[in-house]
mmCIF file of the N, C-alpha and C atoms, coordinates in Angstrom:
data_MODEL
# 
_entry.id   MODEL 
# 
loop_
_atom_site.group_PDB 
_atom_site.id 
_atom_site.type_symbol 
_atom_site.label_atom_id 
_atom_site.label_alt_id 
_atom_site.label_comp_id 
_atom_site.label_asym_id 
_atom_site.label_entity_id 
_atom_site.label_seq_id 
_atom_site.pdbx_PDB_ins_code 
_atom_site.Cartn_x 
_atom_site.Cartn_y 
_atom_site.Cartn_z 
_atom_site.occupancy 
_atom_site.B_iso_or_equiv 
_atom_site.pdbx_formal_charge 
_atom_site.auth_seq_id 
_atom_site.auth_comp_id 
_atom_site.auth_asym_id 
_atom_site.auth_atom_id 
_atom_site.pdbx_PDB_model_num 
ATOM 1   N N  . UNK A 1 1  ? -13.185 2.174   -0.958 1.00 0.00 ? 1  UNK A N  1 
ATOM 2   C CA . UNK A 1 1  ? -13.251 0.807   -0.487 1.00 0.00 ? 1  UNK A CA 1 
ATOM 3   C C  . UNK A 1 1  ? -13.601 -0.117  -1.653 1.00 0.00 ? 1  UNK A C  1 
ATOM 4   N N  . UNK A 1 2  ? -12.950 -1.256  -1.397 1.00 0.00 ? 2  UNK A N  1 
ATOM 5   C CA . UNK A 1 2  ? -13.583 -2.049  -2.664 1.00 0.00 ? 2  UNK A CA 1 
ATOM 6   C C  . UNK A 1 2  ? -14.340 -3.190  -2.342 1.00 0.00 ? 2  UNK A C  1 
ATOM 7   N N  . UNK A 1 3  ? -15.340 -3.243  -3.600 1.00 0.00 ? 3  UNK A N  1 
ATOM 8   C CA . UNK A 1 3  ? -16.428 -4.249  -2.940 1.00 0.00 ? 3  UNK A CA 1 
ATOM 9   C C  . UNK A 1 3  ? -16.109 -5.474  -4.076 1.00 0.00 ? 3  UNK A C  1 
ATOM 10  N N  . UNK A 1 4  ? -16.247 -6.812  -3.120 1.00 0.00 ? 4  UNK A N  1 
ATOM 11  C CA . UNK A 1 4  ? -15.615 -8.320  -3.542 1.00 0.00 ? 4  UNK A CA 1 
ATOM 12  C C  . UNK A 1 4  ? -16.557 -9.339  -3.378 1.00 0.00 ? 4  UNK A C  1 
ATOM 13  N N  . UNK A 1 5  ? -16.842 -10.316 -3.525 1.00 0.00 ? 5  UNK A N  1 
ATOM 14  C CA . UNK A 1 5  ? -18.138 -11.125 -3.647 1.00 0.00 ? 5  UNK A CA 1 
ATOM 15  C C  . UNK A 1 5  ? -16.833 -12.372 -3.330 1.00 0.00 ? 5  UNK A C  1 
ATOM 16  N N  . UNK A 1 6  ? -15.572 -12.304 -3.082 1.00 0.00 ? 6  UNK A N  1 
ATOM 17  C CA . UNK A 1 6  ? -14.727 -13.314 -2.811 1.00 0.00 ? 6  UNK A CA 1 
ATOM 18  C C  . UNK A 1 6  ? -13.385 -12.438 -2.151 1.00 0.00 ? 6  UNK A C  1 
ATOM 19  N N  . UNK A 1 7  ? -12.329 -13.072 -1.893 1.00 0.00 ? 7  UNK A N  1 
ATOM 20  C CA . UNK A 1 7  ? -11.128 -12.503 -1.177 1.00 0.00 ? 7  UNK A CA 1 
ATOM 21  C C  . UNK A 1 7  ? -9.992  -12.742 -2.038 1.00 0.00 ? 7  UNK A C  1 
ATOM 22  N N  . UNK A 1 8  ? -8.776  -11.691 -1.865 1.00 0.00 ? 8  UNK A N  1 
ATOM 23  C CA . UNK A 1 8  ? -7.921  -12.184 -2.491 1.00 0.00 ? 8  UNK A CA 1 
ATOM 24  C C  . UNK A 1 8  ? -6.374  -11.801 -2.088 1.00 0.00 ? 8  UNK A C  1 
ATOM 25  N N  . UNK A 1 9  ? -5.138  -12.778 -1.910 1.00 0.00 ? 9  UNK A N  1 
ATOM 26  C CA . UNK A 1 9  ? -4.383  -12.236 -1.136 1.00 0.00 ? 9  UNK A CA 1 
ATOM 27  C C  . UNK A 1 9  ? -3.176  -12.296 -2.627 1.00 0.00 ? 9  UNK A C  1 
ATOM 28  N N  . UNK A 1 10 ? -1.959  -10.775 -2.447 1.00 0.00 ? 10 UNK A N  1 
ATOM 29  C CA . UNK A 1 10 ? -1.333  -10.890 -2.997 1.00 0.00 ? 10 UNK A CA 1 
ATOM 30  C C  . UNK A 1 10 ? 0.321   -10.519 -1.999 1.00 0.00 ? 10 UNK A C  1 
ATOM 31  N N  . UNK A 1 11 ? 1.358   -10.640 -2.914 1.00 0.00 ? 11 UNK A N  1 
ATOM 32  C CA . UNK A 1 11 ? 2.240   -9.989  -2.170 1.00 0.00 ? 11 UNK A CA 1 
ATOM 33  C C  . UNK A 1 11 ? 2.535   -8.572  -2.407 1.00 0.00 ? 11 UNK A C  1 
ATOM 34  N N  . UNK A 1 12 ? 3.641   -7.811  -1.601 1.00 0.00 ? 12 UNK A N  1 
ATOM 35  C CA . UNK A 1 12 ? 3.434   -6.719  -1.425 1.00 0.00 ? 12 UNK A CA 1 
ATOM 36  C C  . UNK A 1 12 ? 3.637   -5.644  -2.475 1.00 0.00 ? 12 UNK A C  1 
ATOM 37  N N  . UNK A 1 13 ? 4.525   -6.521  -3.707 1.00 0.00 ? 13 UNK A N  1 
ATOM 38  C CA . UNK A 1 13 ? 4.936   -6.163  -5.165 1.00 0.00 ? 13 UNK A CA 1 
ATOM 39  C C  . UNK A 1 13 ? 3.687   -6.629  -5.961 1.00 0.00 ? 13 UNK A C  1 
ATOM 40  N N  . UNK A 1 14 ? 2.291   -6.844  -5.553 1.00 0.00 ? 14 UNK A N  1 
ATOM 41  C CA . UNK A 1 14 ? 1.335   -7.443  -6.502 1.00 0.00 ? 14 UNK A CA 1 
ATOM 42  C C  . UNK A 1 14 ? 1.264   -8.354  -7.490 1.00 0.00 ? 14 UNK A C  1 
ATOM 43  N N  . UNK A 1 15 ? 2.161   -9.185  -6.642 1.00 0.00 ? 15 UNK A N  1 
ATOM 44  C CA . UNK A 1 15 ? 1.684   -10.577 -7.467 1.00 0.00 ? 15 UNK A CA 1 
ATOM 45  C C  . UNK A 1 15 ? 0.565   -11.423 -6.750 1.00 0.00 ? 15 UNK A C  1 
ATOM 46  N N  . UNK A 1 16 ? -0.304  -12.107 -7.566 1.00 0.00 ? 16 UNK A N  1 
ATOM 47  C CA . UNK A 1 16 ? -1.233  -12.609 -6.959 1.00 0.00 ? 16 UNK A CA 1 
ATOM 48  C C  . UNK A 1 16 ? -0.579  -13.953 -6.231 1.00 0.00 ? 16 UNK A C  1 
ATOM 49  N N  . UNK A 1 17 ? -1.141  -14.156 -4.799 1.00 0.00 ? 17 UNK A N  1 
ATOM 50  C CA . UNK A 1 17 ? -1.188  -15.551 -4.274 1.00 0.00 ? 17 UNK A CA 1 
ATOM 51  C C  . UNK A 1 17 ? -1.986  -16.371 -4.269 1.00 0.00 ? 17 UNK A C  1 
ATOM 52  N N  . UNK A 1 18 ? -3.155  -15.891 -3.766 1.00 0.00 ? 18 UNK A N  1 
ATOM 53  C CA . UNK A 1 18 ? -4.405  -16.983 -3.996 1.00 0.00 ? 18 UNK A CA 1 
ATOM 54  C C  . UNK A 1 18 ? -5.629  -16.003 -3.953 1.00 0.00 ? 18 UNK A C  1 
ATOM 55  N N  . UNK A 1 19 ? -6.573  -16.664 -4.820 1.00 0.00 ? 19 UNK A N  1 
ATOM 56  C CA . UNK A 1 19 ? -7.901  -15.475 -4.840 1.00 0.00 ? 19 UNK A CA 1 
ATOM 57  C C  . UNK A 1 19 ? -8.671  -16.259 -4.251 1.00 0.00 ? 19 UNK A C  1 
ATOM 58  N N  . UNK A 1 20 ? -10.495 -16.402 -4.901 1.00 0.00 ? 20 UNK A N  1 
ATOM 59  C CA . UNK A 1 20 ? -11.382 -16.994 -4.656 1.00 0.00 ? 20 UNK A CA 1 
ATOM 60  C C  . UNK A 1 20 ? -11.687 -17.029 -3.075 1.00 0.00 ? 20 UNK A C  1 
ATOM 61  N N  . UNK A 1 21 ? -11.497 -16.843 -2.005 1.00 0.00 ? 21 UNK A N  1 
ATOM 62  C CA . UNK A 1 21 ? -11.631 -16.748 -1.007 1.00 0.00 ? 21 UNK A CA 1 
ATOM 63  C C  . UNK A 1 21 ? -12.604 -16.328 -0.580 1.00 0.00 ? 21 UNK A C  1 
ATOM 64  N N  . UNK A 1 22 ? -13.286 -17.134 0.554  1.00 0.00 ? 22 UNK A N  1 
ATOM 65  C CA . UNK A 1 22 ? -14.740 -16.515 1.329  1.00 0.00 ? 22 UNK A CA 1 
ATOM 66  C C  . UNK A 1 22 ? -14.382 -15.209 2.363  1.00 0.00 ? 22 UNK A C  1 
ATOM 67  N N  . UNK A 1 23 ? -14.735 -14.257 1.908  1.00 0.00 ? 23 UNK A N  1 
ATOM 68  C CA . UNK A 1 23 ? -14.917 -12.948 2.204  1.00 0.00 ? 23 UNK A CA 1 
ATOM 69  C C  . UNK A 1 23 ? -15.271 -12.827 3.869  1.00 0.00 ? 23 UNK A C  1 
ATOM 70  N N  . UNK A 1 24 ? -15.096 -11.784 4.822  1.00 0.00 ? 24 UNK A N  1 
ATOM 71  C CA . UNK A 1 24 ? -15.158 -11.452 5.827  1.00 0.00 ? 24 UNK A CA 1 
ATOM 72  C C  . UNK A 1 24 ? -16.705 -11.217 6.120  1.00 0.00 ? 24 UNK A C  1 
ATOM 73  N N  . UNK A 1 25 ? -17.696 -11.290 5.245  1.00 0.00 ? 25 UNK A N  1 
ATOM 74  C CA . UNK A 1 25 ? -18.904 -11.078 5.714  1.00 0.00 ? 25 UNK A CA 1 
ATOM 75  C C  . UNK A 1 25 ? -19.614 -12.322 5.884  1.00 0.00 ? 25 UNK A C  1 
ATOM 76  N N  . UNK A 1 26 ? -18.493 -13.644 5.582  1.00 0.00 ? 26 UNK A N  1 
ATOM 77  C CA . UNK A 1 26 ? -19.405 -15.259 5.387  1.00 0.00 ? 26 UNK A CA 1 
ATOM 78  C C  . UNK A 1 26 ? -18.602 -16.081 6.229  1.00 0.00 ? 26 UNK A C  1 
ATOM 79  N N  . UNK A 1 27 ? -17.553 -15.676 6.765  1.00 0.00 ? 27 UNK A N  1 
ATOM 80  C CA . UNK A 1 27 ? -16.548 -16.385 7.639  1.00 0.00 ? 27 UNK A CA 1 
ATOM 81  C C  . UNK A 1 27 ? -15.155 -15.601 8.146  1.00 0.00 ? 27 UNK A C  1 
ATOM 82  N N  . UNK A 1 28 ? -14.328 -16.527 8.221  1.00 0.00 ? 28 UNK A N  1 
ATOM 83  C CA . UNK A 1 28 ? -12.823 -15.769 8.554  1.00 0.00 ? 28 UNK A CA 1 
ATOM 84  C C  . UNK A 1 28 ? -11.681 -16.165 7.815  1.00 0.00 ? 28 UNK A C  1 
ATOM 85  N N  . UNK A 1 29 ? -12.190 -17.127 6.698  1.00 0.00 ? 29 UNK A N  1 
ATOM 86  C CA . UNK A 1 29 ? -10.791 -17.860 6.049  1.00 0.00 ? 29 UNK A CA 1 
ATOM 87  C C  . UNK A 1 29 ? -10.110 -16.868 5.122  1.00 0.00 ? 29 UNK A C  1 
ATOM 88  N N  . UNK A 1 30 ? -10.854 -15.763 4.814  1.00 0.00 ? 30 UNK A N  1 
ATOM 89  C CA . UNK A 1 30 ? -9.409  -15.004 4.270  1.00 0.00 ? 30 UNK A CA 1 
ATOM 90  C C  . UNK A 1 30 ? -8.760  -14.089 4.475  1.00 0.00 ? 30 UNK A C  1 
ATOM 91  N N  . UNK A 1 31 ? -8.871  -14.056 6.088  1.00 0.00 ? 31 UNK A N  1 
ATOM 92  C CA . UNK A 1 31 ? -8.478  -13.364 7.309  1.00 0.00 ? 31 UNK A CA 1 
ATOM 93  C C  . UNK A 1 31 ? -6.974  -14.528 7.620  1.00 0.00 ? 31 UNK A C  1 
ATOM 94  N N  . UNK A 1 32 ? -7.527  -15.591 8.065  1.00 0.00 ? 32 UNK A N  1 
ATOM 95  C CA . UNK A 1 32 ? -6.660  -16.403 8.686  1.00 0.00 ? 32 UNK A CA 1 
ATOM 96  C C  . UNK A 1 32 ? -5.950  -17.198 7.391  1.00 0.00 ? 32 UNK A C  1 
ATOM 97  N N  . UNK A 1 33 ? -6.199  -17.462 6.272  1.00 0.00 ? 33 UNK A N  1 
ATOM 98  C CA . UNK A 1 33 ? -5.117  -17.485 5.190  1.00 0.00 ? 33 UNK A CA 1 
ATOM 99  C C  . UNK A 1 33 ? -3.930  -16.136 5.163  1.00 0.00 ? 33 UNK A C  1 
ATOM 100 N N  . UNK A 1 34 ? -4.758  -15.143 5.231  1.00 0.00 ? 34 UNK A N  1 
ATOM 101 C CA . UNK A 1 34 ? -3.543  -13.997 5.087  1.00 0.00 ? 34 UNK A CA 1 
ATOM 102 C C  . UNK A 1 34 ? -2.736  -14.338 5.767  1.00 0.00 ? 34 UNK A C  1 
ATOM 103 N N  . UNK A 1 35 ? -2.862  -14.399 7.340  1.00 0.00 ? 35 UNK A N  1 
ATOM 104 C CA . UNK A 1 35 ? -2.106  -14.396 8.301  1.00 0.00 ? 35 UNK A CA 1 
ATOM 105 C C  . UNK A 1 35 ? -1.398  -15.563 7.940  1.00 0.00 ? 35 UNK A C  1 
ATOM 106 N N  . UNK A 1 36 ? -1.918  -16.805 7.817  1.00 0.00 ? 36 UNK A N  1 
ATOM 107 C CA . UNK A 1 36 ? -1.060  -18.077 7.541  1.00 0.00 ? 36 UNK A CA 1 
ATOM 108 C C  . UNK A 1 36 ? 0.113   -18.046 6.161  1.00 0.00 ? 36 UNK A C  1 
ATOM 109 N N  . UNK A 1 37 ? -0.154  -17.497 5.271  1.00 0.00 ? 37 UNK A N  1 
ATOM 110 C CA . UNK A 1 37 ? 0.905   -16.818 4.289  1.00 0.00 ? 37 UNK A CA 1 
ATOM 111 C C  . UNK A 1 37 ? 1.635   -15.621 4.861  1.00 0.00 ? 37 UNK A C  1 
ATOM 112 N N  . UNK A 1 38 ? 1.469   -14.761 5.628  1.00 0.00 ? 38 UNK A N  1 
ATOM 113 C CA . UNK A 1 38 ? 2.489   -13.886 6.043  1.00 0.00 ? 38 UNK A CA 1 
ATOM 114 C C  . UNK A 1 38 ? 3.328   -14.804 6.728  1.00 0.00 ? 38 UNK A C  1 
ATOM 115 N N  . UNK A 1 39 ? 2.792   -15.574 7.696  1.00 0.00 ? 39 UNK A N  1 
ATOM 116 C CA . UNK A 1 39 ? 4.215   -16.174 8.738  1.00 0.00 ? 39 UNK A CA 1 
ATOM 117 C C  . UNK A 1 39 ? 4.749   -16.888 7.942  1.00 0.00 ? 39 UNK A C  1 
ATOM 118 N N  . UNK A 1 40 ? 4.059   -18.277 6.568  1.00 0.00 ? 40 UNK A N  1 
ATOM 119 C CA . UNK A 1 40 ? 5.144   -18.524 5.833  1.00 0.00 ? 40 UNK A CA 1 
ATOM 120 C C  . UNK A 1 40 ? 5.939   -18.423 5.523  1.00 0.00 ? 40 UNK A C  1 
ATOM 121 N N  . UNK A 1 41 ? 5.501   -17.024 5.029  1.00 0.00 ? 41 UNK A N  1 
ATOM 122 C CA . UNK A 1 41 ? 6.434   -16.044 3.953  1.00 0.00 ? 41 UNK A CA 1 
ATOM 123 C C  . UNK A 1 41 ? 7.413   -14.903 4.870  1.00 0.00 ? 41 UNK A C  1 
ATOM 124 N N  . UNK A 1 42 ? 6.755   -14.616 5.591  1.00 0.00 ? 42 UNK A N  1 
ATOM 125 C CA . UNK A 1 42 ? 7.991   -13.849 6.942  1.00 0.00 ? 42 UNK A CA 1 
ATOM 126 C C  . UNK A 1 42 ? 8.091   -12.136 6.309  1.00 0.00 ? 42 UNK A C  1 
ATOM 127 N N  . UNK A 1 43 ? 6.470   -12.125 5.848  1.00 0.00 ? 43 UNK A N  1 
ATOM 128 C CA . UNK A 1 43 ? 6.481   -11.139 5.541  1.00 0.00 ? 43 UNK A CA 1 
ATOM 129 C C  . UNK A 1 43 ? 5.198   -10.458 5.100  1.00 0.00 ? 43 UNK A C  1 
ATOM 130 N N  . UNK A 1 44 ? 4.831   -9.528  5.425  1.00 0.00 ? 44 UNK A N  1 
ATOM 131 C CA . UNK A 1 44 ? 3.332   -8.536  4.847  1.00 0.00 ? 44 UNK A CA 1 
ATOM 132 C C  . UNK A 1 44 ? 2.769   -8.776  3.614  1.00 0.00 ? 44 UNK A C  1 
ATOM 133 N N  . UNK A 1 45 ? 1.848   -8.887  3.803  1.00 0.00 ? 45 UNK A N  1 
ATOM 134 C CA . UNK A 1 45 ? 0.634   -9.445  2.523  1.00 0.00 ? 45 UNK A CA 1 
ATOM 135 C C  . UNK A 1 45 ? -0.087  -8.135  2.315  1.00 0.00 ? 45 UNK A C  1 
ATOM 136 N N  . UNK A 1 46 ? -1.170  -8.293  1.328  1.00 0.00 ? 46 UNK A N  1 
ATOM 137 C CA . UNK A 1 46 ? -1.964  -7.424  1.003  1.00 0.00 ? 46 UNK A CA 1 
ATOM 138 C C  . UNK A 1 46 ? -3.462  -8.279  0.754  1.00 0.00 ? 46 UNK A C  1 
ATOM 139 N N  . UNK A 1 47 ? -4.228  -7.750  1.599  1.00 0.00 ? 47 UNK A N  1 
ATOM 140 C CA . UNK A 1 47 ? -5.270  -9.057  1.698  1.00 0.00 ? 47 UNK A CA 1 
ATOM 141 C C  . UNK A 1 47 ? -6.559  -8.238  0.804  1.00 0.00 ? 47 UNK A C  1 
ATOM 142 N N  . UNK A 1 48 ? -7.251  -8.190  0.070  1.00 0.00 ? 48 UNK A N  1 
ATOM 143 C CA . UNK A 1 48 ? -8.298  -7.347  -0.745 1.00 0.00 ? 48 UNK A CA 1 
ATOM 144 C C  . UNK A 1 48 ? -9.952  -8.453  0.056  1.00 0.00 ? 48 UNK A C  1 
ATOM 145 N N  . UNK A 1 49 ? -10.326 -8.089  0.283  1.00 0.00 ? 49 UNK A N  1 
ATOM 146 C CA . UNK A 1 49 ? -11.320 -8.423  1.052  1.00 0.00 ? 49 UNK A CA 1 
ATOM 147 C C  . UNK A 1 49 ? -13.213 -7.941  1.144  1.00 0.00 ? 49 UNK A C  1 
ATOM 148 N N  . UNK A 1 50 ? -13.667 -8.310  1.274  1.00 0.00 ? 50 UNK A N  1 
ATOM 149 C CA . UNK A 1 50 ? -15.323 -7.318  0.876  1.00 0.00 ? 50 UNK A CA 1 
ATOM 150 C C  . UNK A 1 50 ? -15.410 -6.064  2.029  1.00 0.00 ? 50 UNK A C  1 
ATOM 151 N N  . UNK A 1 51 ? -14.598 -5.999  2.791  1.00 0.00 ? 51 UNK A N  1 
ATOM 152 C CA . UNK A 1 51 ? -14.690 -4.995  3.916  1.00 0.00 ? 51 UNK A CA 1 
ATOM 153 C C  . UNK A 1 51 ? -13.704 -3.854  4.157  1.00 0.00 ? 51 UNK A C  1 
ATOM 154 N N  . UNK A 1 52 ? -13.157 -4.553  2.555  1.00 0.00 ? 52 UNK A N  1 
ATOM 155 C CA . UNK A 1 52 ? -11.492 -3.337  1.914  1.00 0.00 ? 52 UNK A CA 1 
ATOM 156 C C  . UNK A 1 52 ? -10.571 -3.993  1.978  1.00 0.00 ? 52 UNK A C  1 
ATOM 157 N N  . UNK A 1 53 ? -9.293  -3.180  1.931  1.00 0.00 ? 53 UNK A N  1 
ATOM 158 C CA . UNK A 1 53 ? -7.529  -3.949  1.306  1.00 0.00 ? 53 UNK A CA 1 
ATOM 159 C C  . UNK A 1 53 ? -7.111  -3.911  2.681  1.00 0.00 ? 53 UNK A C  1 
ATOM 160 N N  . UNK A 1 54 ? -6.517  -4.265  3.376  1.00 0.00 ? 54 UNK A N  1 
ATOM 161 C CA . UNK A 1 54 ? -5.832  -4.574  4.502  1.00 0.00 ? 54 UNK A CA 1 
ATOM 162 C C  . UNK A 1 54 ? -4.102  -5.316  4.122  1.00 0.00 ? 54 UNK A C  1 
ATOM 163 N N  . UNK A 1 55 ? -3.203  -4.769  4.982  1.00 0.00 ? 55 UNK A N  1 
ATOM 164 C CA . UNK A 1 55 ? -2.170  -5.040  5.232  1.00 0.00 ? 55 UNK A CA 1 
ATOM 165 C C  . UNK A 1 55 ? -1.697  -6.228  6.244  1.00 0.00 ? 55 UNK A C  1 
ATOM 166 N N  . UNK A 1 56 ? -1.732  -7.186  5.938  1.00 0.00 ? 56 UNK A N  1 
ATOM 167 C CA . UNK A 1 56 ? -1.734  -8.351  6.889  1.00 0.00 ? 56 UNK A CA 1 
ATOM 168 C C  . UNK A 1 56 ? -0.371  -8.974  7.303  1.00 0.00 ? 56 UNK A C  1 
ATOM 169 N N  . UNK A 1 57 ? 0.013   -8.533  8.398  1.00 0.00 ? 57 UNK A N  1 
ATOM 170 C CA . UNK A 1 57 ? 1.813   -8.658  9.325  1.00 0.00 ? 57 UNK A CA 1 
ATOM 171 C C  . UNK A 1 57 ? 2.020   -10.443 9.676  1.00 0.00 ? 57 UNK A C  1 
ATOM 172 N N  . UNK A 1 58 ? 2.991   -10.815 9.580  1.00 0.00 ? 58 UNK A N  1 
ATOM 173 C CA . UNK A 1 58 ? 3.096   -12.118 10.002 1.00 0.00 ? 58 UNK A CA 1 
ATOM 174 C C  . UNK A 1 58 ? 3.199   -11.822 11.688 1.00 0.00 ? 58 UNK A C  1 
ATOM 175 N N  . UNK A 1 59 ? 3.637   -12.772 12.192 1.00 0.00 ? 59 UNK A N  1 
ATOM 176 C CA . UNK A 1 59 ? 3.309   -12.755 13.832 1.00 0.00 ? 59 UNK A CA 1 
ATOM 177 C C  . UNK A 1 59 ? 4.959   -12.786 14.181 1.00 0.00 ? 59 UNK A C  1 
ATOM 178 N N  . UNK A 1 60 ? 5.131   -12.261 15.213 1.00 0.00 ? 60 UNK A N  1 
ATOM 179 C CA . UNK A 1 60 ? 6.471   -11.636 15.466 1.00 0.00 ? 60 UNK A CA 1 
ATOM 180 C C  . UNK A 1 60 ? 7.183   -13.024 16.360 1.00 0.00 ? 60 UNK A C  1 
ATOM 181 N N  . UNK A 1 61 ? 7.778   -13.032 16.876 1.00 0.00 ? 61 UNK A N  1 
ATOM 182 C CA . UNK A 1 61 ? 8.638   -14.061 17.161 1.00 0.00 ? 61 UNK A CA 1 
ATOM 183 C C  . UNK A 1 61 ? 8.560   -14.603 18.457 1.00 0.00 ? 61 UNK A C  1 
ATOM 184 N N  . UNK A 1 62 ? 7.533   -13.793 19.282 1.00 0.00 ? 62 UNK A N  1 
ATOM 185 C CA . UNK A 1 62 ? 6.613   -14.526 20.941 1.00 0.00 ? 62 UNK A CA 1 
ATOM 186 C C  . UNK A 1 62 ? 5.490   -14.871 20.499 1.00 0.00 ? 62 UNK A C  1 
ATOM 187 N N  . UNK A 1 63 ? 5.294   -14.760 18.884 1.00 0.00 ? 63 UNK A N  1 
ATOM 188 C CA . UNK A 1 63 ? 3.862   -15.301 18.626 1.00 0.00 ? 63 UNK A CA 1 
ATOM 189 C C  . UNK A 1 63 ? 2.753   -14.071 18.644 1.00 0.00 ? 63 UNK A C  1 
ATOM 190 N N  . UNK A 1 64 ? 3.184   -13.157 19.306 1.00 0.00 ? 64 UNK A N  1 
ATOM 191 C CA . UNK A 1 64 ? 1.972   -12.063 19.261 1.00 0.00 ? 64 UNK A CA 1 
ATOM 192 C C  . UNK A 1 64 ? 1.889   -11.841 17.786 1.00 0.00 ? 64 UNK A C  1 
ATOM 193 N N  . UNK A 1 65 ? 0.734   -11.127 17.284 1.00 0.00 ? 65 UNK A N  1 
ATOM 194 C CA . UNK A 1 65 ? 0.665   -10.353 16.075 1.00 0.00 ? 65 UNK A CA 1 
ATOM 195 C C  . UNK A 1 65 ? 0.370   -9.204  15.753 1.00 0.00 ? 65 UNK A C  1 
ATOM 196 N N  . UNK A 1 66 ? 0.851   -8.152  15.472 1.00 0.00 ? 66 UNK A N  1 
ATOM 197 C CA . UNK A 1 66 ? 0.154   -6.582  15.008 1.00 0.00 ? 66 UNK A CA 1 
ATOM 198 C C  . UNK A 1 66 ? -1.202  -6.821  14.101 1.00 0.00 ? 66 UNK A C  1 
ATOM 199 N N  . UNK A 1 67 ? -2.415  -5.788  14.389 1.00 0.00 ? 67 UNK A N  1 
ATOM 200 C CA . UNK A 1 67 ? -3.532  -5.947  13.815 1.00 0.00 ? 67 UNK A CA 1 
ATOM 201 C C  . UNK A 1 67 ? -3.387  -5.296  12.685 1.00 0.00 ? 67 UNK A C  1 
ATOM 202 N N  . UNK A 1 68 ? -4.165  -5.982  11.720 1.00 0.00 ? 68 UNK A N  1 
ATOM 203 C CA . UNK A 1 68 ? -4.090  -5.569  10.220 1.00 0.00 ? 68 UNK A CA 1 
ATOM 204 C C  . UNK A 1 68 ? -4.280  -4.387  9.814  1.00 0.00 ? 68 UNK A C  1 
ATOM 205 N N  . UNK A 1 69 ? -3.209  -3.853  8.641  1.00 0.00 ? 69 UNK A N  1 
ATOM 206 C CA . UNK A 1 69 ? -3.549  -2.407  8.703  1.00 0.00 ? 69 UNK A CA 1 
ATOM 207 C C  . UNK A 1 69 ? -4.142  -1.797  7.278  1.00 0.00 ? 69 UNK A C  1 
ATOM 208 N N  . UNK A 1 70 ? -5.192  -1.007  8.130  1.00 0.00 ? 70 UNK A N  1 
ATOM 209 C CA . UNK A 1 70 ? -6.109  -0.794  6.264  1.00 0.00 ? 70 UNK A CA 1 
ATOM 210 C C  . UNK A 1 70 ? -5.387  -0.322  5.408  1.00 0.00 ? 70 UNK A C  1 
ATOM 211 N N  . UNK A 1 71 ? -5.379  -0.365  3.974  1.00 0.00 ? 71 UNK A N  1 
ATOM 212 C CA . UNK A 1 71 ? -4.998  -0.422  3.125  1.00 0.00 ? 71 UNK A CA 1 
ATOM 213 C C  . UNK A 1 71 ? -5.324  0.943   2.347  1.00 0.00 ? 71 UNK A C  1 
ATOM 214 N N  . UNK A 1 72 ? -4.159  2.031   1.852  1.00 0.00 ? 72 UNK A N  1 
ATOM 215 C CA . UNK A 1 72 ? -4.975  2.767   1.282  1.00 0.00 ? 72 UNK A CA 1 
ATOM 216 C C  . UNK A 1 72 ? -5.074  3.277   -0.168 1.00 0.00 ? 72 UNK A C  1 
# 
């Protein structure tokens, strides 16, 4: 697991998108950024987070979303 003092989302070829992000133990914004860049992008992120790497799905096309999948 990796430990982060901030969040950071890339795409699925590891390029970085945006770092600096408040971590899952101080809020939810780099939970709900992931998600808001997957549906952008219409496609799976890789979210690095203080609680580990997670796989973050955009939301399918009734709006539901698959839950994030850990990262390994």
């Amino acid at each position: 697991m990796t430990t982060t003092t901030t969040a950071s989302i890339y795409d699925m070829m590891g390029s970085e998108l945006t770092t600096g992000l408040q971590p899952s133990a101080i809020c939810d914004e780099a939970i709900l950024t992931a998600q808001r860049i997957a549906d952008e992008r219409g496609e799976d992120v890789h979210l690095v987070d203080d609680d580990g790497e997670w796989i973050v799905h955009p939301a399918r096309p009734n709006g539901t979303r698959a839950g994030a999948d850990r990262h390994a």
